[in-house]
C-alpha positions as CSV (number, residue, x, y, z in Angstrom):
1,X,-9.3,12.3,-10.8
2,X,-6.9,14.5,-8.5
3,X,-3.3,14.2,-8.7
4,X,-2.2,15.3,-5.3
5,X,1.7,15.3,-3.5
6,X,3.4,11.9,-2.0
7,X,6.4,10.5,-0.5
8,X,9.1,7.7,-0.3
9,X,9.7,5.7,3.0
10,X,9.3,2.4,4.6
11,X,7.6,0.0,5.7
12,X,8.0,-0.4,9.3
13,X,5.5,-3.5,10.2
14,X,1.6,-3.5,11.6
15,X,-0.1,-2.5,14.9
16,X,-2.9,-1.8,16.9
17,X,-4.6,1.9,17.9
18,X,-7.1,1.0,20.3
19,X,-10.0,3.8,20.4
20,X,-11.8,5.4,23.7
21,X,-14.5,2.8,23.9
22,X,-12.1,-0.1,23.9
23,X,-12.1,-0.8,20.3
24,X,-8.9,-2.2,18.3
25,X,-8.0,-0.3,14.5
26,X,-5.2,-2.6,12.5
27,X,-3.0,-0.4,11.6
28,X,0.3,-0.2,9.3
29,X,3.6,2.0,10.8
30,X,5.5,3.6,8.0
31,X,8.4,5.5,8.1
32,X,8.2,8.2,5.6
33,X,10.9,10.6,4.3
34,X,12.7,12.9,4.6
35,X,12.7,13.6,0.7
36,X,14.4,16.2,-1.5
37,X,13.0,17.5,-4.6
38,X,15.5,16.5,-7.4
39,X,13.3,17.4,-10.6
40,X,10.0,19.5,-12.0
41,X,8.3,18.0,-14.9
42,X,5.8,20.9,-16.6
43,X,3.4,20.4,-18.9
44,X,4.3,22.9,-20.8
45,X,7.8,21.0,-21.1
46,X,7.2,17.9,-20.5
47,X,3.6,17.3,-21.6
48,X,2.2,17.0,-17.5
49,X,3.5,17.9,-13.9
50,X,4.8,16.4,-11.4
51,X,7.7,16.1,-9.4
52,X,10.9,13.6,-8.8
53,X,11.2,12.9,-5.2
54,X,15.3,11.9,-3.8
55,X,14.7,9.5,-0.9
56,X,17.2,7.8,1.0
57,X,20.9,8.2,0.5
58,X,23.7,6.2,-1.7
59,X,27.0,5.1,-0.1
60,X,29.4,6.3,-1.7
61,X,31.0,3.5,-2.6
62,X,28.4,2.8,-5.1
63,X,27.3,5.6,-6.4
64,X,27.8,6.2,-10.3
65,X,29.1,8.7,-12.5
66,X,26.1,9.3,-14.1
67,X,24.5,9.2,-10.8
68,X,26.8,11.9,-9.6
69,X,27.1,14.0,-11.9
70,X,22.9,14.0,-12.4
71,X,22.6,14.9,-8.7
72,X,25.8,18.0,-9.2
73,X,23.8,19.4,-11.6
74,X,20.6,20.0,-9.6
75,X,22.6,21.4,-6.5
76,X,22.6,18.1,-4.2
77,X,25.1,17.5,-2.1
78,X,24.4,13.6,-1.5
79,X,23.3,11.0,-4.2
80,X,19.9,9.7,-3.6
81,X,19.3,6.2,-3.5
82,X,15.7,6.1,-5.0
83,X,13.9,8.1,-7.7
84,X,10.4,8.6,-7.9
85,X,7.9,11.0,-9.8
86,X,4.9,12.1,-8.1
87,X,1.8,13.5,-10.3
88,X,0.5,16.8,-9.8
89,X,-2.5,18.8,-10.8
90,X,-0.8,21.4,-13.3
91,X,0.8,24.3,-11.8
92,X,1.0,22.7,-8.1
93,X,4.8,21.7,-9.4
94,X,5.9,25.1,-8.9
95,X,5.5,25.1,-4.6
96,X,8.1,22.8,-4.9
97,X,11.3,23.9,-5.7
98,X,14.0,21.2,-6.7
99,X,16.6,20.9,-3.5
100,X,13.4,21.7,-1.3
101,X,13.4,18.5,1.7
102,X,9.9,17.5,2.4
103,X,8.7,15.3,5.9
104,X,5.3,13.8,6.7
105,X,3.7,16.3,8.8
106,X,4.2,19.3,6.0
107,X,2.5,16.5,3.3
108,X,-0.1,14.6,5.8
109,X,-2.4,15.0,8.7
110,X,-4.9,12.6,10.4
111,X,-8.3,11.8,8.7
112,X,-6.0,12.1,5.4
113,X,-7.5,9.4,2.3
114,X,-4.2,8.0,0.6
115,X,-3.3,5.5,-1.1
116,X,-0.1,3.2,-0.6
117,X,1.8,1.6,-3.6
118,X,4.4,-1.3,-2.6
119,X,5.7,-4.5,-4.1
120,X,4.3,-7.6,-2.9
121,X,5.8,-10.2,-1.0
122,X,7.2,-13.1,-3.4
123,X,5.9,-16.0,-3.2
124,X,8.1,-18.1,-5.9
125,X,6.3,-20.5,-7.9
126,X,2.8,-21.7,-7.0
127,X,0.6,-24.3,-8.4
128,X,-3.5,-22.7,-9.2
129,X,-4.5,-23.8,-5.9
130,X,-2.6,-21.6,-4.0
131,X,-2.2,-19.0,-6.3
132,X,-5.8,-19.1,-7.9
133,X,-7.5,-19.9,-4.9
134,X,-9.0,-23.4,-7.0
135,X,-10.3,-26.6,-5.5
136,X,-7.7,-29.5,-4.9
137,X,-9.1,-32.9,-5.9
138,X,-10.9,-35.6,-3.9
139,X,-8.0,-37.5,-1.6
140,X,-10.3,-40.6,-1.4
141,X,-10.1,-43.8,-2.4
142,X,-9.0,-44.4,-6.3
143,X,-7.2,-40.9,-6.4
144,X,-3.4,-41.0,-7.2
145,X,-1.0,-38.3,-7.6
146,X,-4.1,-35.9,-8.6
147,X,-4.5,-33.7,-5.7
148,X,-3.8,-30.5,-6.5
149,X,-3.3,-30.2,-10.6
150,X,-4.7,-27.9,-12.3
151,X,-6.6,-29.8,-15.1
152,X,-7.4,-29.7,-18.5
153,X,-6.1,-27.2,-20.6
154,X,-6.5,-27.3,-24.0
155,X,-10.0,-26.3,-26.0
156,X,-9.5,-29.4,-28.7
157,X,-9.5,-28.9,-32.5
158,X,-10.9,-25.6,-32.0
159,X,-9.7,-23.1,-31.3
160,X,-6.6,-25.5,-30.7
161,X,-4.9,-23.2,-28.5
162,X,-4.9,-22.3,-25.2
163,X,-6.8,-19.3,-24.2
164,X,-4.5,-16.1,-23.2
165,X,-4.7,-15.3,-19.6
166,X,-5.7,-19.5,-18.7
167,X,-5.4,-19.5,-15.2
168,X,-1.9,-22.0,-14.1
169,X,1.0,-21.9,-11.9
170,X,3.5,-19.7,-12.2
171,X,5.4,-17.2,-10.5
172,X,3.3,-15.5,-7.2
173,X,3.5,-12.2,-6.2
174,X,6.5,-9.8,-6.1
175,X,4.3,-7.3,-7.8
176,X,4.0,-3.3,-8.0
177,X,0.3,-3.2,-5.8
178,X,-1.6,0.0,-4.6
179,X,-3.7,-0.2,-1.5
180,X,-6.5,2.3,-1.9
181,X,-8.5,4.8,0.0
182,X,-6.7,4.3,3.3
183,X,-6.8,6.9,6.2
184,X,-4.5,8.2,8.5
185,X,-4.9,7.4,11.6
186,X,-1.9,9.1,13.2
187,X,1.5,11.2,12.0
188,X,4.7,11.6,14.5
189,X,5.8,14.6,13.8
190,X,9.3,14.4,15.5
191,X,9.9,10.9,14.3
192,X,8.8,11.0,10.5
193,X,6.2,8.2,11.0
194,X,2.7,7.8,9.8
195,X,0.1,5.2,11.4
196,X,-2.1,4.2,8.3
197,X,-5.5,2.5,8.6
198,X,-5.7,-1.5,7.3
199,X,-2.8,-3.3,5.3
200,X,-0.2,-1.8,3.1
201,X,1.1,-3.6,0.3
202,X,5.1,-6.0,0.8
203,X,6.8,-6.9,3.7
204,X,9.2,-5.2,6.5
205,X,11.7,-2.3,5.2
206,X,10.1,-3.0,1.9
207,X,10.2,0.5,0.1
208,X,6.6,2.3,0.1
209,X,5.0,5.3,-1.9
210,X,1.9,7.0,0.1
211,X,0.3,9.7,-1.9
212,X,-3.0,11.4,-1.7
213,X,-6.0,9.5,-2.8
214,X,-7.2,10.0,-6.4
215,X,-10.6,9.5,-5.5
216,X,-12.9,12.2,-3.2
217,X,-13.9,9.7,-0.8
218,X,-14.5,9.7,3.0
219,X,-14.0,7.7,5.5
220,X,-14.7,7.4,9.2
221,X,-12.1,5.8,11.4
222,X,-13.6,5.5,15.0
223,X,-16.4,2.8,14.7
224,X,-19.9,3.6,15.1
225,X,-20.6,2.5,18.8
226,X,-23.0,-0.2,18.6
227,X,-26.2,-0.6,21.1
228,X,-26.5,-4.0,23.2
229,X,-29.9,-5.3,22.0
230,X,-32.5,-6.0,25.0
231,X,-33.1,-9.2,25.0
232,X,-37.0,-10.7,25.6
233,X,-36.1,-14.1,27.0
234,X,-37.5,-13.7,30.3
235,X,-35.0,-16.5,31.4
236,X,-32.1,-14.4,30.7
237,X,-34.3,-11.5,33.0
238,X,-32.4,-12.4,35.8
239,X,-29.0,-11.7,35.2
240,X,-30.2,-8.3,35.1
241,X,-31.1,-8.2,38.9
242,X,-34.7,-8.8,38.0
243,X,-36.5,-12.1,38.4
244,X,-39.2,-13.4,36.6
245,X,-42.6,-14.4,37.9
């Protein structure tokens, strides 16, 4: 496993990049950066590397003193609004130097493998059905007020308990997710955006880390064109300007 370099940004919603032959790729817009490095963490410090990434910035209106005076003492001018350490092989914490501002096209490039962390969209409280994905009741005749519980329970006299981790309603999403080995498709260079194969995790403006993929995978992102299978009906003959006899 390879720690490689991230950044901050946001989600801007989904899309479509249609391909030469015709062919639609869903796709996910996200706005990424600009980020300042704020912070090195060495292993010879810190026990690993990495590095804290500044994104956004805080009005000043409610920025705090700690705040302040943490973001004086590495040489910023402006408080960033969000924190965020990045993992790094050891030793690639030294190319960036804290007060260095990083953008999408000097951290990504097209054909890229990443991988997107996000919260989830909330859901609020859901019964199993809908959060579990179980089988509602039957709404025929002799059923009342049984539709969509979730059953029994309980495991009688022993153990007497319920089992930790027993499937129920409860509170749905709103969850720290990470969308794996997905490729770049695209990166606007003079606009700071990245078009990202397949779904990223949370809703509109919701706050999103990319980073490169852990994993050495690869991935192709132009479908393989696919060959129109002759048919052998000799009824359907004729709609190729041929008749049959």
């Amino acid at each position: 496993m390879a720690f490689k370099m991230g950044l901050l940004g946001r989600k801007l919603g989904m899309t479509q990049v249609f391909h030469e032959d015709g062919t639609a790729l869903g796709c996910t817009v996200l706005s990424l950066g600009p980020c300042v490095v704020t912070g090195q963490r060495t292993p010879s410090k810190h026990g690993y590397a990495a590095v804290q990434l500044g994104f956004e910035e805080t009005p000043a209106r409610l920025v705090r003193r700690s705040e302040s005076g943490y973001s004086k003492k590495v040489g910023l001018e402006k408080t960033p609004r969000v924190l965020q350490e990045v993992r790094l092989e050891p030793g690639d914490e030294a190319k960036y130097e804290v007060g260095k501002v990083l953008k999408a096209a000097e951290v990504f490039k097209s054909g890229d493998v990443v991988d997107a962390v996000g919260v989830s969209k909330g859901k609020g409280f859901q019964g199993v059905v809908k959060r579990h994905k179980m089988k509602a009741f039957v709404a025929t005749h002799g059923t009342h007020e049984f539709f969509r519980h979730g059953g029994s329970i309980g495991c009688r006299l022993t153990p007497g308990r319920v089992h930790q981790g027993k499937r129920m309603g409860g509170h749905m999403g709103d969850r720290n997710y990470t969308a794996s080995d997905l490729v770049i498709v695209k990166v606007l260079e003079d606009k700071d955006v990245v078009i990202v194969k397949g779904a990223v995790p949370g809703g509109r403006n919701g706050l999103v880390l990319l980073k490169g993929s852990t994993k050495n995978v690869r991935k192709y992102i132009v479908p393989r064109p696919m060959k129109e299978a002759e048919s052998k009906n000799p009824m359907k003959a004729s709609k190729k300007g041929t008749t049959s006899k």
